[in-house]
Structure formats: structure tokens, C-alpha cells
PDB file with one MODEL, atoms N, CA, C and O in Angstrom:
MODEL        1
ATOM      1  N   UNK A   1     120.417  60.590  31.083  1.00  0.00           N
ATOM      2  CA  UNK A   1     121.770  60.069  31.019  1.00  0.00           C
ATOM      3  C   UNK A   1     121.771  58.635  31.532  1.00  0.00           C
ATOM      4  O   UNK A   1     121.765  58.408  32.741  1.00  0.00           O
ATOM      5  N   UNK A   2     121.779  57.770  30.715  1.00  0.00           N
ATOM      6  CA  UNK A   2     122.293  55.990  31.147  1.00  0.00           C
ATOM      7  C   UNK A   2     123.559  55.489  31.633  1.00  0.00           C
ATOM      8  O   UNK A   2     124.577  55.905  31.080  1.00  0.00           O
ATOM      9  N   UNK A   3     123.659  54.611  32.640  1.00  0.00           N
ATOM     10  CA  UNK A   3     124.577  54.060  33.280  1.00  0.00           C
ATOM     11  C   UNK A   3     124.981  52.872  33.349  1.00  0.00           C
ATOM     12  O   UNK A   3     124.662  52.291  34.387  1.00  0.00           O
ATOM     13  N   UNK A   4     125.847  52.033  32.269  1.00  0.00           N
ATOM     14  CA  UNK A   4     126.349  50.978  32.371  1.00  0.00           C
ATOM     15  C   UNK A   4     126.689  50.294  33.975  1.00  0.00           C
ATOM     16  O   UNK A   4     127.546  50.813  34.692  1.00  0.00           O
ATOM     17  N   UNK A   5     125.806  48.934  34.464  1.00  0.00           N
ATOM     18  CA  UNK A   5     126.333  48.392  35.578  1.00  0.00           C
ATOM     19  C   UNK A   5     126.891  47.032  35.258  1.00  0.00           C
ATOM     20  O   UNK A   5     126.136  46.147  34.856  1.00  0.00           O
ATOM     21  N   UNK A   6     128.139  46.836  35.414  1.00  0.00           N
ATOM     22  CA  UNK A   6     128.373  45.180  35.599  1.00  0.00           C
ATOM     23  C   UNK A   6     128.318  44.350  36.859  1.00  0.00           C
ATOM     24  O   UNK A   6     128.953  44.442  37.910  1.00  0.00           O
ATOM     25  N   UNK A   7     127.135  43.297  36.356  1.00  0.00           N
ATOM     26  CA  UNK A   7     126.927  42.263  37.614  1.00  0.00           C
ATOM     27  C   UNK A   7     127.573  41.181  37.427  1.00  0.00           C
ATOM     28  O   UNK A   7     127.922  40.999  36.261  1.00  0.00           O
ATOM     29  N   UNK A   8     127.960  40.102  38.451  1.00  0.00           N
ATOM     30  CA  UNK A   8     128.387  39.077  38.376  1.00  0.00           C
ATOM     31  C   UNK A   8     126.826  38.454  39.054  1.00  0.00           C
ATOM     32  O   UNK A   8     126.531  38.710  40.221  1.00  0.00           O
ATOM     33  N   UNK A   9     126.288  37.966  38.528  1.00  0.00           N
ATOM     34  CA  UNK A   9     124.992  36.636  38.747  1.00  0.00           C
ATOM     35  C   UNK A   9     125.024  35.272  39.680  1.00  0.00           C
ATOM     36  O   UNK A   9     125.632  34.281  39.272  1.00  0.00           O
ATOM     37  N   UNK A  10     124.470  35.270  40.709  1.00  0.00           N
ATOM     38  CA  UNK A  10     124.433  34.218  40.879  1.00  0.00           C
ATOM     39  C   UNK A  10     123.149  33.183  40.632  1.00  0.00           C
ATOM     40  O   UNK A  10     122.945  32.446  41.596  1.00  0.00           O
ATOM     41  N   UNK A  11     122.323  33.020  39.592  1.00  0.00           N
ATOM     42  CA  UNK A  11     121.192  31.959  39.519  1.00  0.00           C
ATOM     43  C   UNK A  11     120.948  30.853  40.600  1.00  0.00           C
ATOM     44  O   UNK A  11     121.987  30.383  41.064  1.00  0.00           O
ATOM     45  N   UNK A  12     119.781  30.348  41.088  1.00  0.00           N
ATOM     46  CA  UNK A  12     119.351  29.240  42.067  1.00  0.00           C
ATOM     47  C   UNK A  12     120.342  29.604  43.275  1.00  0.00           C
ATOM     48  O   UNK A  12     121.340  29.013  43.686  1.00  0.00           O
ATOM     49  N   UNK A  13     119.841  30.547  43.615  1.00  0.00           N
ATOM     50  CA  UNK A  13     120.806  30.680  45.071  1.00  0.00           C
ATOM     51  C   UNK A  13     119.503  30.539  46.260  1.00  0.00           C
ATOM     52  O   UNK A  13     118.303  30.748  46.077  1.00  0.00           O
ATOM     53  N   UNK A  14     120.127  30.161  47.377  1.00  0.00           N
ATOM     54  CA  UNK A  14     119.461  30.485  48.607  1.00  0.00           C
ATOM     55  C   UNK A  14     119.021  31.467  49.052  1.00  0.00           C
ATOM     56  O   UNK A  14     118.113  31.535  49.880  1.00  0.00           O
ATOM     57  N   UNK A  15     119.732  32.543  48.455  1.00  0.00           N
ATOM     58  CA  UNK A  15     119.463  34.092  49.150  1.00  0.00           C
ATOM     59  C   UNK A  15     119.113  34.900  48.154  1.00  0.00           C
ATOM     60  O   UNK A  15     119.659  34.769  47.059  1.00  0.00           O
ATOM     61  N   UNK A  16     118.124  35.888  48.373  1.00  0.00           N
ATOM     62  CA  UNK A  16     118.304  37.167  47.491  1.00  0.00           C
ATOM     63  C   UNK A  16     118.851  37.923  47.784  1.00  0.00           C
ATOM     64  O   UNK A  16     118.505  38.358  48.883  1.00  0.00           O
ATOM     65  N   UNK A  17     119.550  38.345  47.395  1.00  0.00           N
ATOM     66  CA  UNK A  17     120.973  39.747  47.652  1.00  0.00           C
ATOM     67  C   UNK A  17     121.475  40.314  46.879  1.00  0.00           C
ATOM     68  O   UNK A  17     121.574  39.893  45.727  1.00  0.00           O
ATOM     69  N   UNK A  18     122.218  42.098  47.506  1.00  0.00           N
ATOM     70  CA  UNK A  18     122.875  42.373  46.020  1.00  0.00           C
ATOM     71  C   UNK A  18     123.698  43.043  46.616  1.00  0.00           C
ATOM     72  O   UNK A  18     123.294  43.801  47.498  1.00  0.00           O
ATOM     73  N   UNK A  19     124.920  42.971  46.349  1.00  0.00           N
ATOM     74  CA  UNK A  19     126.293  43.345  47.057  1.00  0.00           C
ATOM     75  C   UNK A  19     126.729  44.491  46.252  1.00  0.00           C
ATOM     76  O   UNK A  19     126.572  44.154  45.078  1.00  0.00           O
ATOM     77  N   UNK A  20     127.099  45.427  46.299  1.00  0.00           N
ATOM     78  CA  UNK A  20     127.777  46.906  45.990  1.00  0.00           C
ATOM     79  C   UNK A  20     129.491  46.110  45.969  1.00  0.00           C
ATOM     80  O   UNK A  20     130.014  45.674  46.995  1.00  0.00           O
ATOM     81  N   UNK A  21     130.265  46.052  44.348  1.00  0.00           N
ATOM     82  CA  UNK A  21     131.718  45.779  44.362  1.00  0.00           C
ATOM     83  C   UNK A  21     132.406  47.169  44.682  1.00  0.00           C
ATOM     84  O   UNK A  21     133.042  47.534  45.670  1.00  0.00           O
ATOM     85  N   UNK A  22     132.003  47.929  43.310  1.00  0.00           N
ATOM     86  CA  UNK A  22     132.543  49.171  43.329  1.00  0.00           C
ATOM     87  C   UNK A  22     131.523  50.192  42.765  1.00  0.00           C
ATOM     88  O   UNK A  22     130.342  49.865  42.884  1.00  0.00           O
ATOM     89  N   UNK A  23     131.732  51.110  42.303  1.00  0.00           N
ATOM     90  CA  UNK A  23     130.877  52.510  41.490  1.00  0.00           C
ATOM     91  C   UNK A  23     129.652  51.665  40.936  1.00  0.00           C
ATOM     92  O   UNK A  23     128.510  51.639  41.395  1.00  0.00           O
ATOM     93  N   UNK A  24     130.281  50.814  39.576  1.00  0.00           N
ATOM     94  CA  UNK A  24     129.395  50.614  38.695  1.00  0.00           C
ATOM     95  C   UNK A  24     129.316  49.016  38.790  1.00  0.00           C
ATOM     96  O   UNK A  24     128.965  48.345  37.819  1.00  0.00           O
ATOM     97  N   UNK A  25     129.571  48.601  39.694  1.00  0.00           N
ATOM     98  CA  UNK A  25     130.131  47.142  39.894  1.00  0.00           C
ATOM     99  C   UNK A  25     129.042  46.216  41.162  1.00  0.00           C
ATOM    100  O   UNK A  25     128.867  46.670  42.293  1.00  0.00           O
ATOM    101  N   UNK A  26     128.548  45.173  40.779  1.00  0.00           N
ATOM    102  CA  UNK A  26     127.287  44.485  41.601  1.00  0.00           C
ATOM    103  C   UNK A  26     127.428  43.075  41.687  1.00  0.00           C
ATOM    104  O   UNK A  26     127.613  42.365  40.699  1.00  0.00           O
ATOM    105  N   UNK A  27     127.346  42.664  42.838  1.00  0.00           N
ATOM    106  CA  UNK A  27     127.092  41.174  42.689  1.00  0.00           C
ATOM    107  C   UNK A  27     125.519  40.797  43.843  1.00  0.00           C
ATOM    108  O   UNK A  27     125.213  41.175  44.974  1.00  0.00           O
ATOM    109  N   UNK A  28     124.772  39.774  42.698  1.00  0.00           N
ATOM    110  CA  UNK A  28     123.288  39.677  42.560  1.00  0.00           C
ATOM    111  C   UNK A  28     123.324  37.914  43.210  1.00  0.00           C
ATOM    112  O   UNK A  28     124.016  37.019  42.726  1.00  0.00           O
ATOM    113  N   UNK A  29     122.422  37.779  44.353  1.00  0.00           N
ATOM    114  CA  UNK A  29     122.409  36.555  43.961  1.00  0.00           C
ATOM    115  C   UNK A  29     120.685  36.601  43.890  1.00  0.00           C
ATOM    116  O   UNK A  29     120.008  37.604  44.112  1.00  0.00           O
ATOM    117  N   UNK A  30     120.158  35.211  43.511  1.00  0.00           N
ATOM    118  CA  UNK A  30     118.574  35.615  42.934  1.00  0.00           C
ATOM    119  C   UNK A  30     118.170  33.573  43.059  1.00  0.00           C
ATOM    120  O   UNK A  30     118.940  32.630  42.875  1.00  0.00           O
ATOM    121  N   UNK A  31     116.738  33.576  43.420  1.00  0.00           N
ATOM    122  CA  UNK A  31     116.258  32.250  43.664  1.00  0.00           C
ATOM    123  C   UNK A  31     115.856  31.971  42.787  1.00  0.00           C
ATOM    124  O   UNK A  31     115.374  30.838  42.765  1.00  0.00           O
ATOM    125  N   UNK A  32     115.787  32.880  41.401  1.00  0.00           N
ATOM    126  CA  UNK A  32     115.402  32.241  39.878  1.00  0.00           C
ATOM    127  C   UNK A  32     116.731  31.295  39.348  1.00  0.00           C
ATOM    128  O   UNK A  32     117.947  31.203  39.512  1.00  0.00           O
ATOM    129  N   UNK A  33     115.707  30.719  38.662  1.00  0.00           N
ATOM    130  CA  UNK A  33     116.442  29.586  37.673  1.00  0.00           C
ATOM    131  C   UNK A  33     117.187  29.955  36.128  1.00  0.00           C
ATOM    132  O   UNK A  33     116.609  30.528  35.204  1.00  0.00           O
ATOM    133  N   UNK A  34     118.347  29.559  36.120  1.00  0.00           N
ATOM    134  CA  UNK A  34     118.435  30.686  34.435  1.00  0.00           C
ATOM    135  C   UNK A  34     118.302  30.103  33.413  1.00  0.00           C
ATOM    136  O   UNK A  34     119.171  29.694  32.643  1.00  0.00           O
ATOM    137  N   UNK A  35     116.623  29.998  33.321  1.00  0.00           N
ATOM    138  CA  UNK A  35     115.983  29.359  32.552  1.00  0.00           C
ATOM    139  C   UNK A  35     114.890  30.322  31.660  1.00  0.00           C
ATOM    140  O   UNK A  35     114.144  31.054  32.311  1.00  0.00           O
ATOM    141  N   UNK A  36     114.810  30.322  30.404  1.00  0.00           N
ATOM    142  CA  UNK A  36     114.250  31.248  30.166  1.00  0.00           C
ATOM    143  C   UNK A  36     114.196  32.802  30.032  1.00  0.00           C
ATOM    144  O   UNK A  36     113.149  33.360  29.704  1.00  0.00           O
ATOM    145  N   UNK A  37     115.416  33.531  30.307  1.00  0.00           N
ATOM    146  CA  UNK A  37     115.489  34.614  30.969  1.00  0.00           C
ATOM    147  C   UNK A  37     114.893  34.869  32.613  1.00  0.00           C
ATOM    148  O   UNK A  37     114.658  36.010  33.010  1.00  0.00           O
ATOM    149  N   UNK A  38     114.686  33.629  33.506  1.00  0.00           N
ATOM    150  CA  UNK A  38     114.013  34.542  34.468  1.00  0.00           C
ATOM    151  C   UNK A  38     114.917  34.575  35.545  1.00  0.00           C
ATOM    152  O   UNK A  38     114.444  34.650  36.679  1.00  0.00           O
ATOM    153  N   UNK A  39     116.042  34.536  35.401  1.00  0.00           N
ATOM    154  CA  UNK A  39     117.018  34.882  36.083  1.00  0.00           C
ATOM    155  C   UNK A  39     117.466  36.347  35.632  1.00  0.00           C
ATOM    156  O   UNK A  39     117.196  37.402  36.204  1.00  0.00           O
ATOM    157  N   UNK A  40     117.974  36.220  34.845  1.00  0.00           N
ATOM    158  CA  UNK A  40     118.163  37.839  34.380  1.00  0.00           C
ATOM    159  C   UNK A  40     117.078  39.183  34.809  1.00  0.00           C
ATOM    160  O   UNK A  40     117.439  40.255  35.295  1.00  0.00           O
ATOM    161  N   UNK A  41     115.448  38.705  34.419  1.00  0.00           N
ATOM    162  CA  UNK A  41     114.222  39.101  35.061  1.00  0.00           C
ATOM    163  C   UNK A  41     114.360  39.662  36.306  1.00  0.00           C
ATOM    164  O   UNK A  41     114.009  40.808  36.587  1.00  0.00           O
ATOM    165  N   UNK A  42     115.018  38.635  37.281  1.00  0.00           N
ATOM    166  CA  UNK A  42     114.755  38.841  38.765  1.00  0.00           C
ATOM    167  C   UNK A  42     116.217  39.623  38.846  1.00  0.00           C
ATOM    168  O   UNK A  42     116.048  40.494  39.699  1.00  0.00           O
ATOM    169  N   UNK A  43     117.090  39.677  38.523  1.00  0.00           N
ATOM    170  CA  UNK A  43     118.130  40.128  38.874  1.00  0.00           C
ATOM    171  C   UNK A  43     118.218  42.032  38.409  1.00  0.00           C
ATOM    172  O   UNK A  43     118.639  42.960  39.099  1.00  0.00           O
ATOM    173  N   UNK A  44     117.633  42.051  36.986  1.00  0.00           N
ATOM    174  CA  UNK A  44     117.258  43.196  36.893  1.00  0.00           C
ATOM    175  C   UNK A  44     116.009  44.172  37.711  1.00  0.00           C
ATOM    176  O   UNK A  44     115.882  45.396  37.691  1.00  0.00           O
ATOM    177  N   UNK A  45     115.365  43.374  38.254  1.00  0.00           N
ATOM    178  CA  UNK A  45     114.015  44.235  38.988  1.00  0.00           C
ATOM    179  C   UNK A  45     115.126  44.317  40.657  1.00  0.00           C
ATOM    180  O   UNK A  45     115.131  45.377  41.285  1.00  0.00           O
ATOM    181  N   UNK A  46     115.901  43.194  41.129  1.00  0.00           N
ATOM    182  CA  UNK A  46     116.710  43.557  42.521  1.00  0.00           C
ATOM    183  C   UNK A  46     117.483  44.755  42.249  1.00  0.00           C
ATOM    184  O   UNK A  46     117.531  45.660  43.082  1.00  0.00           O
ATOM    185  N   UNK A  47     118.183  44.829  40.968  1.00  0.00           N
ATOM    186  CA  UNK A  47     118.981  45.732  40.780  1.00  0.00           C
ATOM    187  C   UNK A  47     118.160  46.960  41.046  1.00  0.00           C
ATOM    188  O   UNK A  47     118.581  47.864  41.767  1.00  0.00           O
ATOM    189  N   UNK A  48     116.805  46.993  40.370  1.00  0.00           N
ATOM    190  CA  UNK A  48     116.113  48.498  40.034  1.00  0.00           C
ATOM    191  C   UNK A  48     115.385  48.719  41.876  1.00  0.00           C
ATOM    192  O   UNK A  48     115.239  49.784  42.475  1.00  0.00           O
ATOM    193  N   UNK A  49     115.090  47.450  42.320  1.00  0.00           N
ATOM    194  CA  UNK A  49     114.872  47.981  43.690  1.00  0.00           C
ATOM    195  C   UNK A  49     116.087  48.278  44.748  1.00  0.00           C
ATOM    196  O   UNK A  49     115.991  49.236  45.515  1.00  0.00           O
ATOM    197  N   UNK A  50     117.261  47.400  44.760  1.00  0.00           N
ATOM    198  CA  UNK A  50     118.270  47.969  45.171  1.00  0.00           C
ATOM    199  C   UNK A  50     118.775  50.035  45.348  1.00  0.00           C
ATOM    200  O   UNK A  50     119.055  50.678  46.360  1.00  0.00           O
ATOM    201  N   UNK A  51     118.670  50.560  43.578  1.00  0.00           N
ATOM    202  CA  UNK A  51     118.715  51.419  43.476  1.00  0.00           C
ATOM    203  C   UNK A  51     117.535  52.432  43.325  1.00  0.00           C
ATOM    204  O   UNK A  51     117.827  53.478  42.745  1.00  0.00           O
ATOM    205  N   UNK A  52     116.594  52.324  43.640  1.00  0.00           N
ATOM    206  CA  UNK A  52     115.130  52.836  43.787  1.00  0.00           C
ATOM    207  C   UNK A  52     114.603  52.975  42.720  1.00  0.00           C
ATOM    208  O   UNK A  52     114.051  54.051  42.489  1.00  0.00           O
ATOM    209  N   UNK A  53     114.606  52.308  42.088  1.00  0.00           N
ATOM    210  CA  UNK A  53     114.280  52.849  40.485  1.00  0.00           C
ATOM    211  C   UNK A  53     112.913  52.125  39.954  1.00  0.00           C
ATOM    212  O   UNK A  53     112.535  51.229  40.709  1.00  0.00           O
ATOM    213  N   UNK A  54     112.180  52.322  38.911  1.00  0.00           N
ATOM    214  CA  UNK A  54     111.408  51.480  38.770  1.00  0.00           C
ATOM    215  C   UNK A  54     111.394  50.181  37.890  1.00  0.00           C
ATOM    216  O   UNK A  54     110.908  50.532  36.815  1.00  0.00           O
ATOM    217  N   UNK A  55     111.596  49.302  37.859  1.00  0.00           N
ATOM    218  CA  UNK A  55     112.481  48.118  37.126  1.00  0.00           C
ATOM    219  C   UNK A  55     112.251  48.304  36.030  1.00  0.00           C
ATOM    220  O   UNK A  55     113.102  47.641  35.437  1.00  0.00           O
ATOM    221  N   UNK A  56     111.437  48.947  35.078  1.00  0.00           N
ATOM    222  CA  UNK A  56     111.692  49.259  33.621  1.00  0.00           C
ATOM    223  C   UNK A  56     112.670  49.832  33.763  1.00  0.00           C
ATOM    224  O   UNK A  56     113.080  49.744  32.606  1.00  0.00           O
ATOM    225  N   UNK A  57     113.361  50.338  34.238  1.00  0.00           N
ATOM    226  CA  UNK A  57     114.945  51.370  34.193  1.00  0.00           C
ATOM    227  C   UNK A  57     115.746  50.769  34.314  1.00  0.00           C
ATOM    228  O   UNK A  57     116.684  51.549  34.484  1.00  0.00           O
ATOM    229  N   UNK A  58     116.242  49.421  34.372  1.00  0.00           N
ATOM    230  CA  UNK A  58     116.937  48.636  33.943  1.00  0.00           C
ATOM    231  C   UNK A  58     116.957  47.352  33.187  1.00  0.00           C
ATOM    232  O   UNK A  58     116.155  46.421  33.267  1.00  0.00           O
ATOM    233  N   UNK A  59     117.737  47.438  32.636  1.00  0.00           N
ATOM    234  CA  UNK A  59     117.911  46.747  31.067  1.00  0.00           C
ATOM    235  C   UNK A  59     118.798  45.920  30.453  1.00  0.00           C
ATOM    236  O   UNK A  59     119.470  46.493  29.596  1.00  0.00           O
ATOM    237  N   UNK A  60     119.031  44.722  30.611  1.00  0.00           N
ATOM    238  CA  UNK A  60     119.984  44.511  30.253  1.00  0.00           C
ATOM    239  C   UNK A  60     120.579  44.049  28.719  1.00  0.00           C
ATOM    240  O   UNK A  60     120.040  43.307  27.897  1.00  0.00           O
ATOM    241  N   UNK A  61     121.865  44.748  28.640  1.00  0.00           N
ATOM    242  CA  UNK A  61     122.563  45.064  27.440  1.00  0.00           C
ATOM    243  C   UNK A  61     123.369  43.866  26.759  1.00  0.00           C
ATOM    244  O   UNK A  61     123.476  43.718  25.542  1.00  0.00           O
ATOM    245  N   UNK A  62     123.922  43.028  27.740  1.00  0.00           N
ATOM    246  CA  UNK A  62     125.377  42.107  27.516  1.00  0.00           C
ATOM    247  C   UNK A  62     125.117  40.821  28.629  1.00  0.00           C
ATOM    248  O   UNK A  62     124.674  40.991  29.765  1.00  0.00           O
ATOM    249  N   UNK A  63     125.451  39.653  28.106  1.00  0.00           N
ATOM    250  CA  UNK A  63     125.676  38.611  29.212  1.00  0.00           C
ATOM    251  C   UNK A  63     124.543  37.884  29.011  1.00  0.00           C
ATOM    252  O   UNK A  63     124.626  37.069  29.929  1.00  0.00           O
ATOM    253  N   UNK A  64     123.195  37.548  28.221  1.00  0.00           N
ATOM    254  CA  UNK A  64     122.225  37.068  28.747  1.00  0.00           C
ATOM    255  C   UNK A  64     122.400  35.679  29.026  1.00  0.00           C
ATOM    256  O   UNK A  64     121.409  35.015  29.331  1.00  0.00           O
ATOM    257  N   UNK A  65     123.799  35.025  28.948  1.00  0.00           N
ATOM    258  CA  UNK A  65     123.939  33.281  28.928  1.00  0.00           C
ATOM    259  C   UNK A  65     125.100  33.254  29.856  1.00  0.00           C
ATOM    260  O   UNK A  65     125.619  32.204  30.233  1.00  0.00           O
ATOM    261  N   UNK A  66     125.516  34.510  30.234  1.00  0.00           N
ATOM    262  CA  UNK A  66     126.658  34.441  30.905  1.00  0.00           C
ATOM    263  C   UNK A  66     126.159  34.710  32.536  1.00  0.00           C
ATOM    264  O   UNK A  66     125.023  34.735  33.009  1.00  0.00           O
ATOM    265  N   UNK A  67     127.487  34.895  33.178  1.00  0.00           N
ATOM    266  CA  UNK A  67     127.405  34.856  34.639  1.00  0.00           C
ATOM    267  C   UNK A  67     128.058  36.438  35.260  1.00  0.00           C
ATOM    268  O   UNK A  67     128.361  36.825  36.388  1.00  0.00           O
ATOM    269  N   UNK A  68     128.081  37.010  34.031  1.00  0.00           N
ATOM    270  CA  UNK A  68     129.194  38.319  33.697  1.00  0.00           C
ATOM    271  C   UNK A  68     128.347  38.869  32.935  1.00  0.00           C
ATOM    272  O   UNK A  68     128.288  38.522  31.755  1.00  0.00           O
ATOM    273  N   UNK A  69     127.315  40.073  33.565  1.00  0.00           N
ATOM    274  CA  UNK A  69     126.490  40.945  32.507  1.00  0.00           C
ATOM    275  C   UNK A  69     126.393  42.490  32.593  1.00  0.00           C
ATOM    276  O   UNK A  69     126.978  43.072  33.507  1.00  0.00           O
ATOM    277  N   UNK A  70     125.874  42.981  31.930  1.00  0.00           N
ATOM    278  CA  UNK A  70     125.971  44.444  31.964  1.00  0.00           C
ATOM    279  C   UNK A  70     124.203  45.132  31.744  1.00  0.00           C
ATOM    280  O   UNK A  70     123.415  44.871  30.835  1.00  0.00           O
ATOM    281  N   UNK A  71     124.064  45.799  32.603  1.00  0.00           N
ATOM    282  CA  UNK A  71     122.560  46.313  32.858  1.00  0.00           C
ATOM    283  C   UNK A  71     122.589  47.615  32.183  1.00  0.00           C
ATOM    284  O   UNK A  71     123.790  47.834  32.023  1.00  0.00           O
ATOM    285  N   UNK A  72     121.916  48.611  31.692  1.00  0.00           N
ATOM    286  CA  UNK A  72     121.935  50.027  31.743  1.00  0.00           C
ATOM    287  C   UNK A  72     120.737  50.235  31.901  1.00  0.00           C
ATOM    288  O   UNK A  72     119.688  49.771  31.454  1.00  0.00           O
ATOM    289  N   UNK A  73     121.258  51.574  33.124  1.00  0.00           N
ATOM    290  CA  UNK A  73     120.195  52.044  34.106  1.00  0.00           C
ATOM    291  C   UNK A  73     119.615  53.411  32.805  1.00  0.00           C
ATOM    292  O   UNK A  73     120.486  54.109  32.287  1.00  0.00           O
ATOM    293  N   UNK A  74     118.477  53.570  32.520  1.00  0.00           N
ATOM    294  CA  UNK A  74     117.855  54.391  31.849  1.00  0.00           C
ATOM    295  C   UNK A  74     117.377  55.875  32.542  1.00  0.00           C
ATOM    296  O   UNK A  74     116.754  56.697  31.871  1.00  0.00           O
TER     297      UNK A  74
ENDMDL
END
């Protein structure tokens, strides 16, 4: 059973972090650049370590240019 998460992104931040909004709801900040996808990269593997998972188990679906994306957990 898969689980839609929406993150709000923060790219080139100072900190790595990942804040719990609500249920399905995350805010990421990440020291990648969003260049290339490797912001998205790093934000999906925090997410999958955040939630213990192994970062192939998350995926993201929606947002790859945005600052507003949607992951599903596999």
C-alpha cells in the first residue's frame, strides 16, 4: 500500500532537517543545490531515513521544479 507525502523543499540550506507539518505533510531542508535533480535526490533519501525506510521507497511523483512536491512512499 503507497503513501502520498507533500513536502515543501528547502534547496542550499544550512541545515539538514525534516520537520513533521501534519499526517502526510513535511518540510525538508537539504544542503543540495537544485541543480540537476540533486536536491530532490537528497530530500527523498532524508525523507526515507527520517521514516526508516530504505530510500528506494521513496519516489517522487509531482514538483520536480517546484518548491511544493509530492513523494510516494512504496
Amino acid at each position: 500500500m503507497s503513501r502520498i507525502l507533500t513536502v515543501r523543499a528547502h534547496p542550499r540550506s544550512h541545515v539538514e532537517k525534516v520537520e513533521v507539518r501534519g499526517p502526510d505533510e513535511f518540510e525538508v531542508w537539504t544542503r543540495a543545490l537544485p541543480d540537476k535533480g540533486a536536491a530532490n535526490t537528497a530530500i527523498a533519501r532524508q525523507l526515507a531515513k527520517h521514516l526508516g525506510l530504505p530510500p528506494s521507497s521513496v519516489v517522487l511523483k509531482r514538483g520536480g521544479a517546484s518548491r511544493m512536491k509530492q513523494f510516494e512512499v512504496l
